[in-house]
N, C-alpha and C positions, 0 to 999 in steps of 0.2 A: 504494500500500500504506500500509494502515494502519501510524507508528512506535510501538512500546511503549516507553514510559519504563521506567527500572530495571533494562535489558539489561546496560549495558554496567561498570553499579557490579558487578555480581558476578561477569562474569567476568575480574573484577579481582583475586580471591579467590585467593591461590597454594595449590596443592594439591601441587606437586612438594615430595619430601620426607615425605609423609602419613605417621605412621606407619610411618618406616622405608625409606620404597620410594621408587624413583627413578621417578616416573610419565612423564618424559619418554624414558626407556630401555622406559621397561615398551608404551608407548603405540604405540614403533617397532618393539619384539618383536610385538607383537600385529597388527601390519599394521593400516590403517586405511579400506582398500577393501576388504575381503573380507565373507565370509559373514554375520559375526556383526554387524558396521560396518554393512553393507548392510544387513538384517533392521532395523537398529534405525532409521537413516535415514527409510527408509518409514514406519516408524509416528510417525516424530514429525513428517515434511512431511504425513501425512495429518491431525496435528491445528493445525497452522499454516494448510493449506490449507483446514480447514473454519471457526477461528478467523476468517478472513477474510471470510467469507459474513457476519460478525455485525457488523465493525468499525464500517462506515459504513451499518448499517442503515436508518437514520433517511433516509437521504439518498430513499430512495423508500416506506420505508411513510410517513414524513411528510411526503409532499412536495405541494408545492400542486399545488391543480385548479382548472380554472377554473369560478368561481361566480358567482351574480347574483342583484338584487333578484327576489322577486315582487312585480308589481304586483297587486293583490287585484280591481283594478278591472275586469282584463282579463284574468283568468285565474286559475284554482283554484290552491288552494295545495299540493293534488298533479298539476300538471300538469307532463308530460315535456318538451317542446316549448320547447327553448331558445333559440331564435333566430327568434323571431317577426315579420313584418314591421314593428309597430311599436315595435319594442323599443330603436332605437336614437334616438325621440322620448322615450320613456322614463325612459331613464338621462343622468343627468349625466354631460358629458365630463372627463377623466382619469380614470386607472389604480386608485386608492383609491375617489374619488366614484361613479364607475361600478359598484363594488362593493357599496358600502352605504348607497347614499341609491336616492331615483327621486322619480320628478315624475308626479304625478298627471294625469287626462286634465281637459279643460275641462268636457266633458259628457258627466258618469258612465254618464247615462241611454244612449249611446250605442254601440254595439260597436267594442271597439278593432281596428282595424286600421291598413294603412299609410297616412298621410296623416294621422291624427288628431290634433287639437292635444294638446301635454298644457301644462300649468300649468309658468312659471318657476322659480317656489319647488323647494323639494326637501325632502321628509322622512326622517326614517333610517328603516332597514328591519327587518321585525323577523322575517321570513323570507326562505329562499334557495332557489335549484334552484341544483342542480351540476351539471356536466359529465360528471363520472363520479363513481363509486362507489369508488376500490379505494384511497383513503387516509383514513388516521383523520383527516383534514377533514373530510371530506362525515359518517364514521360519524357523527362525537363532534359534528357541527355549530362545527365552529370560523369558519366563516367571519365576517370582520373580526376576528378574534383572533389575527393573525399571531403575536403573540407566544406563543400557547403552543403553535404546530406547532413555533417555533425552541427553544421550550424544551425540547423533547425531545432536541437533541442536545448542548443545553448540560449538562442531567441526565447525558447518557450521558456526558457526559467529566466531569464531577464523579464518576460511578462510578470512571472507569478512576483518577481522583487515588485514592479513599478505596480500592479494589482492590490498588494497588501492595506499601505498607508488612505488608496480613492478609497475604497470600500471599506477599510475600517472609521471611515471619518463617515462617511456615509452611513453607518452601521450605528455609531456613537450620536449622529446630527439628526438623520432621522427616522433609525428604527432598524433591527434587527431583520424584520416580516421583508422591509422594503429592499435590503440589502440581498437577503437567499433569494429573492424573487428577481430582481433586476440581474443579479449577477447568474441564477438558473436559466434565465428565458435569454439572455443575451449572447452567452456561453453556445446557445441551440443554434442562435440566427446569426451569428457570425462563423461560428462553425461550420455550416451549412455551404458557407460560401466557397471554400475551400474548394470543393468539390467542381469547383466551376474555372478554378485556376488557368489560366493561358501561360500562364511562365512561372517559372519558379522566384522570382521577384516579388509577384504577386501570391504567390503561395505562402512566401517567408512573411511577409506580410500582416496578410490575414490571421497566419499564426500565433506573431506578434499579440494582436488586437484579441482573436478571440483570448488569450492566457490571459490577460489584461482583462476582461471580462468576465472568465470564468474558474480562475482561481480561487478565488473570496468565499465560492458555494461552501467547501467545507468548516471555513472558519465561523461563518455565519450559521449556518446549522449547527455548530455545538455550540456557539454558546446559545441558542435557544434551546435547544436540550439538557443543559447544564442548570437556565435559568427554571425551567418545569421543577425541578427537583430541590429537594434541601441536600444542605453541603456534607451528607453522609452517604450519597448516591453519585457523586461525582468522578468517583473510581468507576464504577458498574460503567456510567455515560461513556468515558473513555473506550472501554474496554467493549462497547455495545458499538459503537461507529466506527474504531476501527475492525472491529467483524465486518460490517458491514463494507469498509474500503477493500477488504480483502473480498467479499464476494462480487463488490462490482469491477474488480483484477480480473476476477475468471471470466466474469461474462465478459469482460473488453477482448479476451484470449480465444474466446470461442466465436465470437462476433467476430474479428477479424482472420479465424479459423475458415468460418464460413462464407466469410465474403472480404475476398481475400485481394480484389483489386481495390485501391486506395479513394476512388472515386466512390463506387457504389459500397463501400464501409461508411464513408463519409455520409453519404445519402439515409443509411442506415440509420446511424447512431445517434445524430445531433439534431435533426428534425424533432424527434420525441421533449428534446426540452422543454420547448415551445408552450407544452401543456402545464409545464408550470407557472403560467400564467393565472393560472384559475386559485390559486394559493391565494390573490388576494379574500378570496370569499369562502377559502378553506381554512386558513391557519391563523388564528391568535397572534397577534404582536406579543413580545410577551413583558408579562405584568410587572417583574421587577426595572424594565427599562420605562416602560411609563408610569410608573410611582415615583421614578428617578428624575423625573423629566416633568412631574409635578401635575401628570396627565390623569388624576385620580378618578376621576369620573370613566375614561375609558375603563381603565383595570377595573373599577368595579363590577363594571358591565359584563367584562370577561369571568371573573370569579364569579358572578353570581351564576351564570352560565355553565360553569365547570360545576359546580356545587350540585348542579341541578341534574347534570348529565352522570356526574358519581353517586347524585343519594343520598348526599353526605350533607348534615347540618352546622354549619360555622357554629361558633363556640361566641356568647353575648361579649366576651370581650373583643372579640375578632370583628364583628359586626361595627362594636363601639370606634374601633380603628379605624374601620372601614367609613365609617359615616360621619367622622370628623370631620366639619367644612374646613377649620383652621389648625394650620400645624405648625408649631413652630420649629423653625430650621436651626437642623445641627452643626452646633460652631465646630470647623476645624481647627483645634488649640496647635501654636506654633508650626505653622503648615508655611512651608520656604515657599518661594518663587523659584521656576526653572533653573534660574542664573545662576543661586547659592545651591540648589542641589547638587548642580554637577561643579560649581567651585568645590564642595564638600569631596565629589570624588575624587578628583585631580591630587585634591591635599589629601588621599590615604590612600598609600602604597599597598594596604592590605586590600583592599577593596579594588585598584587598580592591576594588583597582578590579579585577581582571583577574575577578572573583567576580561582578562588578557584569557587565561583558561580559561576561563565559558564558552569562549567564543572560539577556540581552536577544537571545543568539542563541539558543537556546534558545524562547523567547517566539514571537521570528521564526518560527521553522523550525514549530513544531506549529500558528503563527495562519495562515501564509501553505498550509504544505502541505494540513492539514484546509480550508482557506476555500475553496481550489481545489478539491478533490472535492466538496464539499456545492455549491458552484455550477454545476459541470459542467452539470449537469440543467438547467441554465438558458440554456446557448448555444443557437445555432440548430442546429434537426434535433431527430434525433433522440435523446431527453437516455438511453434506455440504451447507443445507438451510444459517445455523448460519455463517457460514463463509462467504459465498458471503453479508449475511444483515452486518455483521462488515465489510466488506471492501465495502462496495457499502456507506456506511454510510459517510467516506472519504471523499467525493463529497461535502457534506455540508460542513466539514472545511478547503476547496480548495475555493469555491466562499466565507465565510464567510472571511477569511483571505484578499482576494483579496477587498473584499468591505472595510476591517473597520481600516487593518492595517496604511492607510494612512488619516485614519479618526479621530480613538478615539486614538490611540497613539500605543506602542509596549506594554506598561507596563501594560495600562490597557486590552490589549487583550489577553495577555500572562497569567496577574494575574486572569481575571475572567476563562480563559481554564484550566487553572493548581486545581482551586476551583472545578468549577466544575466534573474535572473529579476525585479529591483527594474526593468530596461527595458520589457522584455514587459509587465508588471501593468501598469504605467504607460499604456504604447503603446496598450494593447486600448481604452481609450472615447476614443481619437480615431481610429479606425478606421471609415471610414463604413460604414450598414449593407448597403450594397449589396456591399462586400466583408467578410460573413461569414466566407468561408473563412482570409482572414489574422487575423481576431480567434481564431477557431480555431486556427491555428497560433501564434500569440503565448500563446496561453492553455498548450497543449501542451509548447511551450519552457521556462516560466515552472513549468510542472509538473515537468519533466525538472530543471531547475536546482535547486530548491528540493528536491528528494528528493536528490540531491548533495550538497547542504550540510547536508540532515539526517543523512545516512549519515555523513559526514564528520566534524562537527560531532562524535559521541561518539567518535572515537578523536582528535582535537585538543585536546579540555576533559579527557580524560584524560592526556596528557601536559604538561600548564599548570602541575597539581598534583601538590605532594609523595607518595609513596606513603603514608602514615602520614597523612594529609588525604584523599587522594582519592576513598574510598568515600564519605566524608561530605558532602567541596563536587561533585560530580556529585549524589550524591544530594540536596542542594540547588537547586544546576540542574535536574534532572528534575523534581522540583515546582513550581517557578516558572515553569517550563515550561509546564504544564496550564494557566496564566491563557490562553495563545495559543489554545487547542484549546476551551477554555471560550466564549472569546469569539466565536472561527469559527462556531458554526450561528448567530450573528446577522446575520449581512450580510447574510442572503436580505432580513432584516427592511429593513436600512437601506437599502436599493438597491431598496425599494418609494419611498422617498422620494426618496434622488439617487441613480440606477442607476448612475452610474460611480463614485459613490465606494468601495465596496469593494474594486475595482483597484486604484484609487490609491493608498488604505492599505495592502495589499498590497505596493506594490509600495516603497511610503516605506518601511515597516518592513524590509525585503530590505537596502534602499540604505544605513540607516543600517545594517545589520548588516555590511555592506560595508567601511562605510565605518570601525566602527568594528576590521575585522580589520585593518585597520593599524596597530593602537597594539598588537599582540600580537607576538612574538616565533616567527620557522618552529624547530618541533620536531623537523624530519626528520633523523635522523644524531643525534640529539641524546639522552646520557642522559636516561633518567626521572629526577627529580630525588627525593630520598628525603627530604630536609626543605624545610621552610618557605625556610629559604637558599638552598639550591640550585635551586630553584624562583625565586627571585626573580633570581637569577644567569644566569637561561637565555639564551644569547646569540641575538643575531640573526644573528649568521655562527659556525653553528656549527662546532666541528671535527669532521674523521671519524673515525669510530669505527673500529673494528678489521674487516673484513668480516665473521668471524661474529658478530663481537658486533653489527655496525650488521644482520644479516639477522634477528638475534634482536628489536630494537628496533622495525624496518618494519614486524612481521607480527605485533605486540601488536592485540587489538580494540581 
């Protein structure tokens, strides 16, 4: 599964309190599996689940084919016939050469077949025949341009970077409901266009725009998901959407299985957005952002709605909250300006190196886990088998997270995911080829690992930092982040030249990220710290908390 940056800075955002109202009383009066929970649930996994058919698109409409010189001398320049008996007199040996040069015959005048001398020399090729048809290679003629099939998904995650900050302002300005919606339906009809492409300028493009568009879906559906719930369900949410990023992996796998030319996938897949339009008159804005926003009469209307659809009777003090015309607003006691905040960082070294690691794991986790899905396609077999076994894999470090992070600590679940997946990358190109299936399973491992430590990874870098900081240095971290995911659609490139070294990188970066969770301090038990101090104060043996206060602190996203 695709990770979205931006997740976890806002449901960082305390809403109990809104406006008068005790949203954690109110969230348990409402029940949080019933009718109105449920109802809402399904529409927001069905746009998580279709969000995902788009995430790692590129990985097969761009994906390479195999291609080859025509020789002019020995055959037209619209002939089908790609593996002629003399074709392997033909072409220069190795992997690059073989692609874009060829060697002419000695005696033109003669008909090429097997056995035919051709000439040592080699000259570059100024046409190709491809293998197949169904990727914007063969369309757009890219062949020997590796570089701009890989730009494609470097583009796409330059979208999801410039996507994050419109849509989280819009998300914050004017509504959750309007943000999944605009960014669902928009996603669909720009999408859509793709398929209509005349040049790959125009392709890269569009690209561009729809990512830009339809990045945000996932971000904006959990936190309306997150908002349904009280903050002792906020693990389960996690662990409920990305299930659901992983099932909408497979269907992307199998939809591009079945319709497997690049147009009519596109035609397929992105059209159906469109229908989430109708979400305005399906889904609840939801209540803690308009209690927030001083919208009190809307929420009421919503809860009384929900109350009516559960069965469930609010409680005379909840009512009393609820029907208060006048509230008075809560002061924020010594609450800085932006300017002192981050003056405050500058001047603590404790807090600016640990800024410095967040962020190299961060880097790690979106260059190693993106690098692993765009390569999938490249093991042996079958690359859409390969791709649904790497993202279905997922699923073990979604339960494994939810069992152990509130068990063996952040540091040690973080330090053993980061090792083991920095082994596995490493392991895979001294694995000989005759045992495919264990570079296979090292690969799988090294996927399972690294989704652990990305899942991980944002409820750890959120407890590092002060409350009164931490929207800002995460949301720093999540940007400097995207350099990893930026850089990942190029390995296909690099590993045309030395095939194992994008493993290896892979798996260095993991190792140092490993290596450097030792210089950080375990959070488990441990208050969130609310200044700059206290944050720097964070012990490495911490003391325990009170038990509902330590149940309160485990079950933060």
């Amino acid at each position: 599964m695709s990770k979205p940056e931006g997740v976890m800075e806002k449901s960082e955002e305390k809403f109990t309190g809104s406006a008068g109202v005790d949203m954690e009383r109110l969230m348990k009066e409402l029940g949080q599996a019933r009718r109105f929970h449920l109802g809402n649930y399904v529409l927001l996994a069905l746009t998580v689940f279709v969000a995902a058919l788009y995430a790692t698109n590129y990985v097969f409409l761009a994906a390479d084919v195999p291609y080859r010189c025509v020789v002019p001398e020995c055959e037209a320049s619209n002939s089908s016939e790609y593996s002629p008996g003399w074709l392997a007199a033909a072409l220069p040996p190795g992997n690059i050469e073989s692609r874009c040069s060829r060697r002419a015959p000695l005696d033109p005048q003669l008909p090429c077949q097997e056995g035919t001398a051709f000439a040592h020399e080699v000259t570059t090729c100024d046409h190709w025949l491809y293998q197949a048809n169904n990727t914007i290679v063969s369309e757009f003629n890219l062949a020997c341009q590796e570089w701009k099939r890989t730009l494609v998904g470097t583009v796409h995650n330059i979208g999801m970077l410039i996507s994050l900050p419109i849509f989280g302002y819009i998300s914050d300005r004017w509504g959750r409901k309007r943000a999944l919606i605009l960014s669902s339906t928009l996603v669909g009809a720009i999408g859509s266009l793709k398929a209509f492409s005349i040049s790959y300028e125009m392709y890269i493009t569009v690209e561009l725009l729809e990512t830009i568009a339809g990045a945000s879906v996932f971000p904006a559906a959990y936190i309306l998901t997150i908002e349904l719930l009280g903050q002792d369900k906020r693990v389960l949410t996690t662990a409920f959407l990305g299930i659901m990023l992983v099932l909408g992996g497979l269907a992307f796998a199998l939809l591009a299985k079945t319709f497997q030319y690049w147009r009519t996938f596109i035609l397929a897949a992105y059209p159906p957005s469109l229908l989430f339009i109708l979400y305005i008159y399906l889904l609840p804005e939801s209540i803690r952002w308009l209690l927030s926003k001083g919208r009190k009469e809307e929420a009421v209307e919503i809860i009384i709605n929900a109350a009516k659809m559960n069965k469930v009777t609010l409680s005379d003090e909840t009512m009393k909250q609820l029907t208060e015309e006048k509230v008075k607003p809560v002061e924020k006691k010594d609450e800085k300006p932006e300017e002192g905040l981050w003056i405050q960082v500058f001047h603590s070294p404790i807090i600016m190196t640990r800024l410095a690691i967040c962020s190299w794991w961060w880097i790690t986790c979106t260059f190693v886990f993106y690098g692993l899905a765009i390569n999938s396609v490249s093991l042996a077999g079958d690359k859409y088998t390969n791709y649904m076994l790497v993202v279905s894999v997922e699923v073990i470090a979604v339960v494994t997270n939810a069992l152990v992070l509130d068990r063996i600590g952040r540091k040690r679940t973080l330090l053993s995911a980061y090792t083991v997946c920095g082994i596995a990358c490493v392991a895979i190109p001294f694995v000989p080829k005759t045992m495919a299936w264990l570079a296979t399973l090292l690969y799988l491992l090294g996927k399972v690992a690294i989704t652990q430590a990305f899942s991980g990874v944002y409820m750890y870098t959120s407890e590092l930092f002060p409350t009164h900081a931490r929207h800002s240095l995460l949301g720093f971290c999540s940007m400097v982040g995207r350099i990893g995911s930026i850089v990942a659609p190029q390995m296909p490139l690099l590993a045309i030249y030395v095939e194992w070294l994008p493993s290896v990188l892979f798996g260095a970066a993991a190792l140092v990220a490993g290596a450097l969770m030792l210089t950080t301090p375990e959070t488990l038990n441990t208050r969130l710290p609310d200044t700059i101090r206290e944050a720097e104060l964070i012990s490495r043996k911490p003391e325990p908390l009170p038990p509902k206060e330590q149940h309160q602190m485990t079950t933060r996203p």
